[in-house]
FIMI-179147 format. One record per residue: residue number from 1; residue in one letter; x, y, z of N, C-alpha, C, O in turn. Coordinates in Angstrom, 3 decimals, decimal comma, padded with zeros to 6 digits. Layout:
NUM A X Y Z X Y Z X Y Z X Y Z
...
# end
This chain:
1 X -053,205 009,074 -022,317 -051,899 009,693 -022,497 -051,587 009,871 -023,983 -051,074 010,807 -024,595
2 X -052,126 008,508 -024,431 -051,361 009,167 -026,162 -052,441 009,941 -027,003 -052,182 010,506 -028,066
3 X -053,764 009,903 -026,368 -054,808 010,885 -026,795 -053,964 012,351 -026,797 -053,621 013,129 -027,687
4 X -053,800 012,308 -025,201 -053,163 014,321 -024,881 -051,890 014,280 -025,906 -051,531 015,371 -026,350
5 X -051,167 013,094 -026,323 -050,292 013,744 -027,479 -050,385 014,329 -028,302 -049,933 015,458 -028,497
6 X -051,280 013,376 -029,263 -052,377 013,506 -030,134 -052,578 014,816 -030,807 -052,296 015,234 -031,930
7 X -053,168 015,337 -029,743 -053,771 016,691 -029,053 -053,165 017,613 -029,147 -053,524 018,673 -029,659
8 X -051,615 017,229 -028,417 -050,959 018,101 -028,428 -050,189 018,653 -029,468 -049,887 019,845 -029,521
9 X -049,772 017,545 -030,546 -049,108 017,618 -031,788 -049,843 018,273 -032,966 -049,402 019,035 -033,826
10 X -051,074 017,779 -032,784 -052,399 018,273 -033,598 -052,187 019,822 -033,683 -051,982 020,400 -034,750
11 X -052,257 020,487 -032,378 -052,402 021,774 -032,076 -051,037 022,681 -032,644 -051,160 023,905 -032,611
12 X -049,806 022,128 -033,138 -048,465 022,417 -033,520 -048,744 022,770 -035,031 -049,421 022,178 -035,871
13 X -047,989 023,945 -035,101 -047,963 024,454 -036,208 -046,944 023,650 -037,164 -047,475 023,252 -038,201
14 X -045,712 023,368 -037,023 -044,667 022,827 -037,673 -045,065 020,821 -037,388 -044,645 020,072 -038,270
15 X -045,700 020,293 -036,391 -046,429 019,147 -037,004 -047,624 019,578 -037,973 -047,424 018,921 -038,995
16 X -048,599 020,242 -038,130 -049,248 020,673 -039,283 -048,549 020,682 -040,840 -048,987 020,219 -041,893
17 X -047,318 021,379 -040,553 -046,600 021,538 -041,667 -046,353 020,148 -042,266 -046,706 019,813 -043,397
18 X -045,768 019,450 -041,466 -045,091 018,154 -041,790 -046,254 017,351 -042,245 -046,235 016,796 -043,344
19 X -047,196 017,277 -041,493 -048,354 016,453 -042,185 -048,661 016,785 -043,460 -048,836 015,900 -044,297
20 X -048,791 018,409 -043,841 -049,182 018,853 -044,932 -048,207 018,033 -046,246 -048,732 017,380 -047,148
21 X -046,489 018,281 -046,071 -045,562 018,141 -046,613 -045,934 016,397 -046,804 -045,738 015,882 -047,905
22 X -046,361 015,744 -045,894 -046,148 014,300 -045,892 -047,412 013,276 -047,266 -047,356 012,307 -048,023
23 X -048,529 014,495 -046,769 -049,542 014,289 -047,619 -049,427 014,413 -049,347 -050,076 013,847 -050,227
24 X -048,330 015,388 -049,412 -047,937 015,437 -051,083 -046,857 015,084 -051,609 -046,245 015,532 -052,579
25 X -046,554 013,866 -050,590 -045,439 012,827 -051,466 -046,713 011,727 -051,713 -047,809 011,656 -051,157
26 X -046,175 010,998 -052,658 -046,906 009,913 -053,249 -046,098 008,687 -052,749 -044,896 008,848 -052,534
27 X -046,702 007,399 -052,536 -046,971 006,081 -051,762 -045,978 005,922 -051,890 -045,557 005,698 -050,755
28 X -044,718 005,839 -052,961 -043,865 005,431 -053,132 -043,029 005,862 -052,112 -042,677 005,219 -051,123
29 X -042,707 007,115 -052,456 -041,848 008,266 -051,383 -041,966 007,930 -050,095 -040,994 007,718 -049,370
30 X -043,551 007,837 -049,608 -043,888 007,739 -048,232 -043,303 006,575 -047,762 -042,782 006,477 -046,651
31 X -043,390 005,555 -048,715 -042,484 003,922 -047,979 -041,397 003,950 -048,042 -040,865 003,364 -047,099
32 X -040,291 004,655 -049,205 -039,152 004,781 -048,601 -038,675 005,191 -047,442 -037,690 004,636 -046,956
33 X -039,253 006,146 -046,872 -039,037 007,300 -045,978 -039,662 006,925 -044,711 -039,104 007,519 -043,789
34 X -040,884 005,944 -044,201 -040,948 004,565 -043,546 -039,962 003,803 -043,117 -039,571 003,524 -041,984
35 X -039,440 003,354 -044,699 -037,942 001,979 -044,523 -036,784 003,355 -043,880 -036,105 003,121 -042,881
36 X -036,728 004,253 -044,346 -035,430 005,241 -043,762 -035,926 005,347 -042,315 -035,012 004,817 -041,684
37 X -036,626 005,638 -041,654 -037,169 005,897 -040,326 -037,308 004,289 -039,821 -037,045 004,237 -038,619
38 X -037,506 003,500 -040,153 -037,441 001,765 -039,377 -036,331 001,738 -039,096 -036,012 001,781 -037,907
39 X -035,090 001,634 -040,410 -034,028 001,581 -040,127 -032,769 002,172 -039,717 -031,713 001,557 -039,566
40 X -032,995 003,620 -039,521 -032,674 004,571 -038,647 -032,903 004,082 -036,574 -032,100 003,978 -035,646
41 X -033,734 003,991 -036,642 -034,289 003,562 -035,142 -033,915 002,249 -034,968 -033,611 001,918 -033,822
42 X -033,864 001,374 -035,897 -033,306 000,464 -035,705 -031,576 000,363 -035,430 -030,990 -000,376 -034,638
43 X -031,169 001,084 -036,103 -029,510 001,663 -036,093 -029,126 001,938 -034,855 -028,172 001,467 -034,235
44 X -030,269 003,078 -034,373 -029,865 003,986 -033,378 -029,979 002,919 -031,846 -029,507 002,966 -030,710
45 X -030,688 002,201 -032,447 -031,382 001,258 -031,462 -029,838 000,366 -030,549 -029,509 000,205 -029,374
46 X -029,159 -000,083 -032,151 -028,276 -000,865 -032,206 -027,061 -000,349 -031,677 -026,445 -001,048 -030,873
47 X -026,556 000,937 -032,055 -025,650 001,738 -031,793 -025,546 001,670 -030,106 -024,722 001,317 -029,262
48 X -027,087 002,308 -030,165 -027,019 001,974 -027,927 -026,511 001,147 -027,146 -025,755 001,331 -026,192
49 X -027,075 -000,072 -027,700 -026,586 -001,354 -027,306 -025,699 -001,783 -027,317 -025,439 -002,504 -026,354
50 X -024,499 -001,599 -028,573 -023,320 -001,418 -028,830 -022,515 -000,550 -027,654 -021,785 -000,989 -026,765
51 X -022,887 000,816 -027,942 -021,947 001,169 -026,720 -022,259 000,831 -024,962 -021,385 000,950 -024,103
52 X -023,648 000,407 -024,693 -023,656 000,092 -022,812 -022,839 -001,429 -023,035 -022,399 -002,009 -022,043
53 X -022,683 -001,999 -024,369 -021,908 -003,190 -024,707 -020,659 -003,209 -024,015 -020,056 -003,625 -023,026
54 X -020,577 -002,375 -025,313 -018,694 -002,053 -024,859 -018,144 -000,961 -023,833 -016,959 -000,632 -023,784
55 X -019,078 -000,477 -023,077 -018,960 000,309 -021,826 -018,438 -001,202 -020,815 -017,380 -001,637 -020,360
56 X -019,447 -001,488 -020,825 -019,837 -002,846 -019,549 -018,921 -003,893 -019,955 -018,944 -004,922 -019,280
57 X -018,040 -003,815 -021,029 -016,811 -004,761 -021,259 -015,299 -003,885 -020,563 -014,474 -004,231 -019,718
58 X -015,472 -002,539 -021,462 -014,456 -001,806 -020,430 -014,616 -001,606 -019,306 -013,568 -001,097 -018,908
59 X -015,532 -001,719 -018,244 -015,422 -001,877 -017,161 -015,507 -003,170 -016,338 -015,665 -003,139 -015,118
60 X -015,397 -004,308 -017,041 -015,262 -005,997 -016,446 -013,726 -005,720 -016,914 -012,948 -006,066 -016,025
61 X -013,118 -005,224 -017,991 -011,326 -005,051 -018,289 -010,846 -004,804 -016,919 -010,201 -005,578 -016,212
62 X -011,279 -003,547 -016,630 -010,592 -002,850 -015,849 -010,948 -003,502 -014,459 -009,933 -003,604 -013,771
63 X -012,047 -003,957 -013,859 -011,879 -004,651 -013,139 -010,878 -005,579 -012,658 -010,176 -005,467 -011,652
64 X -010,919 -006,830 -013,807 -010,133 -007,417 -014,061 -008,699 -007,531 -013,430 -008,238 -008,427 -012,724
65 X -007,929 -005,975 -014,040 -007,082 -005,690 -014,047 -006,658 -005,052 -012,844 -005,496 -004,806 -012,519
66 X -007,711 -004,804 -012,208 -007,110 -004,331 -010,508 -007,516 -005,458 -010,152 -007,255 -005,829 -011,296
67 X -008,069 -006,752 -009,471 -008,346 -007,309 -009,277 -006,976 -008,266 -009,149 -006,596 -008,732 -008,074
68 X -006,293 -008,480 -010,449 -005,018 -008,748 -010,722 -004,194 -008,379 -010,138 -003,285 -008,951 -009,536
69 X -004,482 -007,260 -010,286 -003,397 -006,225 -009,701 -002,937 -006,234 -007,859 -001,846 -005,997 -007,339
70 X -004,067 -006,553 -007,321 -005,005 -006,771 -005,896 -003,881 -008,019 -005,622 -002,814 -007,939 -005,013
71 X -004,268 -008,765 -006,040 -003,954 -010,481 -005,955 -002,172 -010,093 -005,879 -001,593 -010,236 -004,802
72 X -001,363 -009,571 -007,195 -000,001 -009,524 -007,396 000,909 -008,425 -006,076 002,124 -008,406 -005,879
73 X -000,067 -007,682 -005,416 000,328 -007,006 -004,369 000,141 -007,605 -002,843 000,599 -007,101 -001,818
74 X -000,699 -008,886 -002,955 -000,998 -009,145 -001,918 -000,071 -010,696 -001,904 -000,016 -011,396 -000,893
75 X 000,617 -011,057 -003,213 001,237 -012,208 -003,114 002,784 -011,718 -002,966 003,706 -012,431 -002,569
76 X 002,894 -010,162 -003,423 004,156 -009,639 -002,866 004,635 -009,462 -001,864 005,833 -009,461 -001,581
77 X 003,599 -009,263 -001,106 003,360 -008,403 000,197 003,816 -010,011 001,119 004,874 -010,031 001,749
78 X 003,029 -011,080 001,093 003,273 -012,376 001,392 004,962 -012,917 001,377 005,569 -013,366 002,349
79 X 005,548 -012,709 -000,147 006,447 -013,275 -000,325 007,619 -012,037 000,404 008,770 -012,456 000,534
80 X 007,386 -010,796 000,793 008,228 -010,105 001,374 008,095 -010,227 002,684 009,041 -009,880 003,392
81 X 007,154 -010,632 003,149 006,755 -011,187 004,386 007,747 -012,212 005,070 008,406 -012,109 006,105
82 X 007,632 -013,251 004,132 008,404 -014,852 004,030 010,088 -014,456 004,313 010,883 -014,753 005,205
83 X 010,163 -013,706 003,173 011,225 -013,183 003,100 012,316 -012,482 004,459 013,493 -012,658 004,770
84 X 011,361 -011,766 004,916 012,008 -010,729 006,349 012,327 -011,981 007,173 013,357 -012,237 007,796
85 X 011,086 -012,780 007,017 011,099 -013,522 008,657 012,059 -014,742 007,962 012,519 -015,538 008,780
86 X 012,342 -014,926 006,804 013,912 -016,106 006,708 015,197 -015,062 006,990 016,036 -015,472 007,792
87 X 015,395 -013,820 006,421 016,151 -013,302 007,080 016,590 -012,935 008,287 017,731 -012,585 008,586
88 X 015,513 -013,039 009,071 015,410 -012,658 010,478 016,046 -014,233 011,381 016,653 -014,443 012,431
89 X 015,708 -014,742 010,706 015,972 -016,306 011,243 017,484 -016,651 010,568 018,333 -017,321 011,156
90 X 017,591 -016,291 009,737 018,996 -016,313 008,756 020,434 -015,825 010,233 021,289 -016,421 010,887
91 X 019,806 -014,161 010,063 020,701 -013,770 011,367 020,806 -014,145 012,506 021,775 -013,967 013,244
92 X 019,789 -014,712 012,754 019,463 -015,252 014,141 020,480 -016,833 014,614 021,201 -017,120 015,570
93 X 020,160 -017,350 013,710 020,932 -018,487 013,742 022,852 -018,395 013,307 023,618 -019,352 013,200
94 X 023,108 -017,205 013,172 024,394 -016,863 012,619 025,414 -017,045 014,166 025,089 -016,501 015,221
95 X 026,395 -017,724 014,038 026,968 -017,547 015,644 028,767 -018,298 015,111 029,115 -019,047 014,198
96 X 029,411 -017,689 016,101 030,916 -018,046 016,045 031,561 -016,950 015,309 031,246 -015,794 015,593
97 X 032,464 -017,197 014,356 033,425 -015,958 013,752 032,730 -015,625 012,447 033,384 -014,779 011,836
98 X 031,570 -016,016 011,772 030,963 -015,609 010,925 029,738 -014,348 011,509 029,257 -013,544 010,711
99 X 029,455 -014,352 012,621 028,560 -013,389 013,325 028,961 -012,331 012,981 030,064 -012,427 012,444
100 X 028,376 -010,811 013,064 028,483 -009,576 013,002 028,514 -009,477 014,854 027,427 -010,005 015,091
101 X 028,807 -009,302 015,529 028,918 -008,776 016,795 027,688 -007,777 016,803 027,264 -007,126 015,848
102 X 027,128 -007,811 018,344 026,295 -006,906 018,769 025,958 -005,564 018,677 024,931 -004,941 018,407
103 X 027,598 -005,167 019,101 028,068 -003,486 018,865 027,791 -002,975 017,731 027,072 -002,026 017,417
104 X 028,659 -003,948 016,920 028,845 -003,634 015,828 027,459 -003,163 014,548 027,307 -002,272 013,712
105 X 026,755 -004,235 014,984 025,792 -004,372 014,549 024,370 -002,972 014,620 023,662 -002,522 013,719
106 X 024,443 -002,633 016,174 023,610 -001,348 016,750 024,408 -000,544 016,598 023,767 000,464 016,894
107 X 025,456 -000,192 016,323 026,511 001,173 015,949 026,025 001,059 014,257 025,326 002,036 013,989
108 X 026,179 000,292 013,260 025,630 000,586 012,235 024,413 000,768 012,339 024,414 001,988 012,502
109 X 023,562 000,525 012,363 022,243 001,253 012,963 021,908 002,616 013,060 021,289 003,312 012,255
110 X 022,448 002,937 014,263 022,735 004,015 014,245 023,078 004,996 013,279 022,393 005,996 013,066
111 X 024,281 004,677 012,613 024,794 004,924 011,397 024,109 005,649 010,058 024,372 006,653 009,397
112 X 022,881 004,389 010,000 021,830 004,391 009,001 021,368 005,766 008,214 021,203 006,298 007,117
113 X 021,254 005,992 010,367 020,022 006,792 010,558 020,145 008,977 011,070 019,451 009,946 011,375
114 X 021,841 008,452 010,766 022,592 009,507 010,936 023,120 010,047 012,266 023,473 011,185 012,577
115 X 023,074 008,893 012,969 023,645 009,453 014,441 024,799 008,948 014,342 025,160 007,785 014,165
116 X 025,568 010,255 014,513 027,037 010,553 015,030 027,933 009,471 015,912 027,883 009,787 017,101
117 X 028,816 008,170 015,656 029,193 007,469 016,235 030,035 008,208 017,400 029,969 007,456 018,373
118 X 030,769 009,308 017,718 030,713 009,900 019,256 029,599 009,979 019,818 029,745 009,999 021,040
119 X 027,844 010,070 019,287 027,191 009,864 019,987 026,493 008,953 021,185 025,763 009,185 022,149
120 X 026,974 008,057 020,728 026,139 006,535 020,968 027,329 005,937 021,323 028,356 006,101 020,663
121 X 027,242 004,929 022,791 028,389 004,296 023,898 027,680 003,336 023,960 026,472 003,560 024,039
122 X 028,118 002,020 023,949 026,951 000,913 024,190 028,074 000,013 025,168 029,274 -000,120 024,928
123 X 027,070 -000,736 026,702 027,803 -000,764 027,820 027,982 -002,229 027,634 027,236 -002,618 026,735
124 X 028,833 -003,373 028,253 029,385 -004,737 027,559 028,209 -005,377 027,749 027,417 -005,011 028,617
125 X 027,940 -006,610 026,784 026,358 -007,722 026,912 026,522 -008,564 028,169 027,480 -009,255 028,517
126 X 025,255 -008,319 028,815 025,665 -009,036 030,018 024,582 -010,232 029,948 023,529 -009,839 029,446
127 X 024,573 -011,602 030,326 023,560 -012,533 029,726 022,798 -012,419 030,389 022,984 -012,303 031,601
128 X 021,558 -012,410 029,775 020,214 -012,806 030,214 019,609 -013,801 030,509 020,302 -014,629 031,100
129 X 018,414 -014,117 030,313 017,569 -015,631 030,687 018,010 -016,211 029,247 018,241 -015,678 028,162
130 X 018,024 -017,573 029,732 018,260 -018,423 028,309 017,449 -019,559 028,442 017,091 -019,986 029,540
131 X 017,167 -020,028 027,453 016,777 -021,424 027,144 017,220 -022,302 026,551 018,419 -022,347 026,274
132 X 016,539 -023,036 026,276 017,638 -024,373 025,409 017,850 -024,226 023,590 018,551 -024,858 022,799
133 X 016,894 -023,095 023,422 017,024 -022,769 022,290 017,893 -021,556 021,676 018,569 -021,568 020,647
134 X 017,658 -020,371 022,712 018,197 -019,230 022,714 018,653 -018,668 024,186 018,189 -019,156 025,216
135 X 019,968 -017,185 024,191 020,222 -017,153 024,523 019,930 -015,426 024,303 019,823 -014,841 023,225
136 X 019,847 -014,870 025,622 019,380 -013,361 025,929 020,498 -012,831 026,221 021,232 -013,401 027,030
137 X 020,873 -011,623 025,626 021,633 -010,473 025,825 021,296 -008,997 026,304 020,310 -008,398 025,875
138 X 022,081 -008,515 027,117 021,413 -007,306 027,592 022,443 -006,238 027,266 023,632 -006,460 027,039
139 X 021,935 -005,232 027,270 023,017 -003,921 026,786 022,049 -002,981 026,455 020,903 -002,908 026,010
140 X 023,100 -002,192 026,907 022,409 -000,715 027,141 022,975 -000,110 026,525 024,198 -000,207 026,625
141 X 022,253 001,082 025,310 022,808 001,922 024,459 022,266 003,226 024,888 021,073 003,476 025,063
142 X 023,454 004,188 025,068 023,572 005,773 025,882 023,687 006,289 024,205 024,414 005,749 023,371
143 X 022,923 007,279 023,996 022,686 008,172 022,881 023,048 010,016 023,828 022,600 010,651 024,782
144 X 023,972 010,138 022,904 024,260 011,887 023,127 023,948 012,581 022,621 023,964 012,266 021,431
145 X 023,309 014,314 022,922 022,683 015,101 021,903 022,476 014,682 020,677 023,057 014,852 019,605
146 X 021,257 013,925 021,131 020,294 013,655 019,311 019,106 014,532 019,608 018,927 015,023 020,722
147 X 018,325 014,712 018,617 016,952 015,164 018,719 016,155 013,821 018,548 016,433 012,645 018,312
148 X 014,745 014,757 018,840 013,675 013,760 018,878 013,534 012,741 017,693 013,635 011,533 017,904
149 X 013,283 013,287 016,358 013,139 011,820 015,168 014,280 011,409 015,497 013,844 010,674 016,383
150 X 015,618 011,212 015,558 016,860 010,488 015,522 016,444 009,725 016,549 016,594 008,547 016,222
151 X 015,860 009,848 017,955 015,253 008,835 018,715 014,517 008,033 018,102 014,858 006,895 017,778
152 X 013,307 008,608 017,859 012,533 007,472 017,596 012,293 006,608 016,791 011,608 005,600 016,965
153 X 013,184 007,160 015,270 014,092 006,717 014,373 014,354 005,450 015,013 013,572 004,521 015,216
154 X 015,568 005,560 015,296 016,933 004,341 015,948 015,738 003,394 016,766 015,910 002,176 016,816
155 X 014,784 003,881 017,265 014,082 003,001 018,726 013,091 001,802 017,758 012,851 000,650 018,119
156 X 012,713 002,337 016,705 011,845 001,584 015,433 012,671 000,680 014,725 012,275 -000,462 014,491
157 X 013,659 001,038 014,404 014,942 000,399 013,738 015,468 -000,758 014,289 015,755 -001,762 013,637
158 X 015,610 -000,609 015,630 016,147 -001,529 016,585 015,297 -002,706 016,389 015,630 -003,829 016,012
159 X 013,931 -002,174 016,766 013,321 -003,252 017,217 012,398 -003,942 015,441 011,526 -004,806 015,354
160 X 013,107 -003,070 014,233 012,150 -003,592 013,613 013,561 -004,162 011,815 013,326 -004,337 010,619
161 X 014,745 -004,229 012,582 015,790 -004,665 011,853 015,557 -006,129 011,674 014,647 -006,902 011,975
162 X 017,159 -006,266 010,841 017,226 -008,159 010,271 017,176 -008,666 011,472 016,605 -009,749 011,346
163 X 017,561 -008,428 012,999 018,460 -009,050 013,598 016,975 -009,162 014,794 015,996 -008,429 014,657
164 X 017,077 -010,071 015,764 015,921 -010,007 016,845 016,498 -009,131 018,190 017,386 -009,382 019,004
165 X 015,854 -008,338 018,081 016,399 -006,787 019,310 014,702 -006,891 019,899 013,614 -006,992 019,333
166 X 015,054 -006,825 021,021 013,850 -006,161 022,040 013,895 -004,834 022,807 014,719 -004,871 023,721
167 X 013,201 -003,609 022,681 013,579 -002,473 023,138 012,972 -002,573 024,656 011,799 -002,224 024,787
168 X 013,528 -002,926 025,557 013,251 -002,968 027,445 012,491 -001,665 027,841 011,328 -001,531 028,224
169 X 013,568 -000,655 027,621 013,094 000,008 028,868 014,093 001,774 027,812 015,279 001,990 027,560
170 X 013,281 002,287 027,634 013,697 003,637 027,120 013,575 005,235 028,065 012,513 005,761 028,397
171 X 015,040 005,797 028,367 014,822 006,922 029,456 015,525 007,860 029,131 016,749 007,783 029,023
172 X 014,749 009,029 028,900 014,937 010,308 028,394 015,743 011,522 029,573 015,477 011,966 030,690
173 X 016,397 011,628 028,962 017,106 012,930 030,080 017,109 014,766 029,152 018,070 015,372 028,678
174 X 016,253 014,996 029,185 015,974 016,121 028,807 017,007 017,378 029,253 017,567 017,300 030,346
175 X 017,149 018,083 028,720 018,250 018,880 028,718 017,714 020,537 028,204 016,937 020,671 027,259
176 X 018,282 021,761 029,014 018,347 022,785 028,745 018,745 023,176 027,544 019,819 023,778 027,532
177 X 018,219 023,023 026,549 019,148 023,245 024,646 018,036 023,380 023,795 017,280 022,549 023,291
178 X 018,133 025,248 023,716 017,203 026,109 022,578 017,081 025,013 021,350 016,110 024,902 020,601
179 X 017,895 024,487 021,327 017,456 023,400 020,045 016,772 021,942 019,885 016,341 021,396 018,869
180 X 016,810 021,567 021,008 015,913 020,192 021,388 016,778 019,307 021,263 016,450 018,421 020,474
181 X 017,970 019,172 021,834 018,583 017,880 021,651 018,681 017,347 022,843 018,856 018,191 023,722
182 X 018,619 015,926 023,311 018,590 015,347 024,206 019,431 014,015 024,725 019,960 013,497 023,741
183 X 019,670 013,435 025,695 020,372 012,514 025,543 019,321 011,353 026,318 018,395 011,770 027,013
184 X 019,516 010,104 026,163 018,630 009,280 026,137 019,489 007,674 026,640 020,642 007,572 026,219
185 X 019,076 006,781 027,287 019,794 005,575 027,229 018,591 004,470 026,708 017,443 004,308 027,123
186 X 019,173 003,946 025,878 017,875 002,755 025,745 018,631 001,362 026,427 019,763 000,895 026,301
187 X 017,367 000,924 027,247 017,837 -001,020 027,585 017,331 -002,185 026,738 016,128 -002,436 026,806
188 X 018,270 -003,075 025,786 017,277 -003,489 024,983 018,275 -005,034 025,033 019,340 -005,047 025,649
189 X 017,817 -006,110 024,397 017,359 -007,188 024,563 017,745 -007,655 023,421 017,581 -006,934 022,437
190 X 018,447 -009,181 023,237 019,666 -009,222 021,892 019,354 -010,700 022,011 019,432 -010,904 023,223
191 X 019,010 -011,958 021,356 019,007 -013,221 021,071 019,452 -013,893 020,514 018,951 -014,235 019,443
192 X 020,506 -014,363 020,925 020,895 -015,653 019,705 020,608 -017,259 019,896 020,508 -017,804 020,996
193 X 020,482 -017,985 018,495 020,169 -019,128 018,565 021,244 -020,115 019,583 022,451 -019,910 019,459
194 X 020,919 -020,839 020,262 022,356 -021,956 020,865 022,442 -022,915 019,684 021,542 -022,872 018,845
195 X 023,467 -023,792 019,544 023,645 -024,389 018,825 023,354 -026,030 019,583 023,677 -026,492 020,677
196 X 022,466 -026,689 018,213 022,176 -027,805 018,787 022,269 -028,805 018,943 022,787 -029,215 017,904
197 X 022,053 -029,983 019,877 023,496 -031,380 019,691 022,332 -032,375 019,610 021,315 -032,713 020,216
198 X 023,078 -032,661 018,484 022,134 -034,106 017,549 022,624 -035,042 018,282 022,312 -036,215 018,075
# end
């Protein structure tokens, strides 16, 4: 292989030249120009190394830094987690004249989400199964000409608010209206803590 170089360079007019040119500097010249070419390649050598250096440092940074980043979203995500479910338990345990009432509570809701309080009739809580811990509420909320997202809106909401709501049983009454509005009753499911004797 380094023969056919050889060979091949040999056969070059402008390596000819250079040899010629190289041959009529004198020893001196030729070793400077040696030390300039060592330490050139040596430079260039260095320079390389330098930058896959500091490439392969900016990319352990940046790693790093999502990695961080990874960790601070996933300890947020945790602590908002913590968070819902003490609130959820916060309301839950709320009872007597400090309570928000039921109605009250699924009429703002509603509210939120832009349905029309003539829309929405909610029928009195009638009790459910209880235990020694909690106590089940039932009620049924009648929705009037809403459209479809305002349903399914409110039906997500319900069941995914501060307060513990269970959505039962959801029934659509579809209606003749070029515009898609519909009326709907949802049966849903309301818990509160009992209070407990030490």
């Amino acid at each position: 292989m380094e023969t056919k170089l050889k060979e091949f360079l040999s056969n070059q007019e402008w390596f000819q030249q250079l040899q010629d040119k190289w041959a009529e500097l004198d020893p001196q010249s030729q070793l400077y120009l040696k030390l300039a070419g060592a330490i050139s390649s040596f430079l260039l050598v260095l320079i390389t190394l330098v930058s896959f250096a500091w490439s392969a440092h900016k990319t352990q940074v940046k790693l790093t830094e999502k990695s961080d980043l990874l960790r601070m979203i996933t300890n947020a995500n945790k602590e908002l987690r913590q968070l819902k479910e003490s609130t959820a338990f916060a309301s839950l345990t709320q009872t007597g004249a400090g309570a928000e009432p039921w109605s009250a509570y699924l009429s703002n809701l509603a509210g939120t989400i832009g349905i029309a309080k003539e829309s929405l009739s909610l029928s009195d809580e009638q009790k459910g199964t209880s235990t020694d811990f909690a106590q089940e509420f039932l009620i049924d909320l009648k929705l009037k000409h809403v459209n479809v997202r305002q349903l399914v809106r409110y039906s997500f909401s319900i069941e995914n608010g501060t307060r513990p709501v269970k959505l039962r049983n959801l029934q659509i009454e579809s209606q003749e209206d070029a515009l898609g509005y519909l009326d709907a009753t949802l049966s849903v499911s309301t818990f509160s803590l009992l209070p407990t004797n030490k």
